[in-house]
C-alpha positions as a printed NumPy array, in Angstrom:
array([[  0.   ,   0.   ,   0.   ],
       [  1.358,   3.107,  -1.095],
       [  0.269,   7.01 ,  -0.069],
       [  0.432,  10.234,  -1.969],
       [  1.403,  13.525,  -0.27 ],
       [  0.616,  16.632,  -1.949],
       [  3.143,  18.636,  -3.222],
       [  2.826,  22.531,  -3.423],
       [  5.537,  24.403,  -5.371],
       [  5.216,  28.555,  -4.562],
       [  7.821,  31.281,  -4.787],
       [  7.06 ,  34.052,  -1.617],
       [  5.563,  36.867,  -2.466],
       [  6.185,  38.875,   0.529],
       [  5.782,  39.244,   4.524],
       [  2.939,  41.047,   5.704],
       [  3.901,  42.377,   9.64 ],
       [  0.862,  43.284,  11.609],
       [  1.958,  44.867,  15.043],
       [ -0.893,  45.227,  18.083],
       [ -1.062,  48.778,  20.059],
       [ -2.578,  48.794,  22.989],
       [ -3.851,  52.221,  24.889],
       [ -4.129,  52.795,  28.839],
       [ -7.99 ,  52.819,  28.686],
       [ -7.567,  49.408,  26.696],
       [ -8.077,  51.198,  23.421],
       [ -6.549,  48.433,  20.81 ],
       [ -5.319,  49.76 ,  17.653],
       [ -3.042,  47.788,  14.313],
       [ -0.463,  48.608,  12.25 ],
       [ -0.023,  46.151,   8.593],
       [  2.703,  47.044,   6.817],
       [  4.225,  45.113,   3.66 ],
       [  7.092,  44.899,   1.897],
       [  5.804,  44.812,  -1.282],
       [  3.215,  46.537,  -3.041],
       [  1.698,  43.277,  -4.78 ],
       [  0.141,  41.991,  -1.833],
       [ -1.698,  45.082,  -0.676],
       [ -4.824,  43.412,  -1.705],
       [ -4.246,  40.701,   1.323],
       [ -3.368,  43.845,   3.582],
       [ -7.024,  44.822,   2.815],
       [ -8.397,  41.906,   3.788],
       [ -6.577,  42.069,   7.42 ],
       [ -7.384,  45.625,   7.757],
       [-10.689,  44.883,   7.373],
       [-11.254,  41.875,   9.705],
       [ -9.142,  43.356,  12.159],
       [-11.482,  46.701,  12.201],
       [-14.754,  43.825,  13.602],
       [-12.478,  43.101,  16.444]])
C-alpha cells in the first residue's frame, strides 16, 4: 500500500507584519505594513477583519 502527499511548489511573495497597540484605557489599535506593493490586496483583507475586532 502506497500514499500520496501533496506537493505545493510557490515562490514568496512577501511578509505582511501586523503589530498590536494597545492604549491605557484598553483602546486596541493595528499597524499592517508590507514589503511589497503586490500583496496590498491581502493587507485589505486584514485591515478589514481586524477593524470587527
Amino acid at each position: 500500500m502506497s500514499t500520496t502527499k501533496d506537493i505545493i511548489v510557490a515562490e514568496k511573495c512577501g511578509t505582511i507584519t501586523v503589530d498590536v497597540f494597545k492604549t491605557d484605557n484598553n483602546f486596541r489599535f493595528f499597524y499592517i505594513e508590507s514589503n511589497n506593493k503586490d500583496i496590498l490586496n491581502v493587507c485589505d483583507i486584514i485591515e478589514d477583519t481586524l477593524k470587527l475586532y
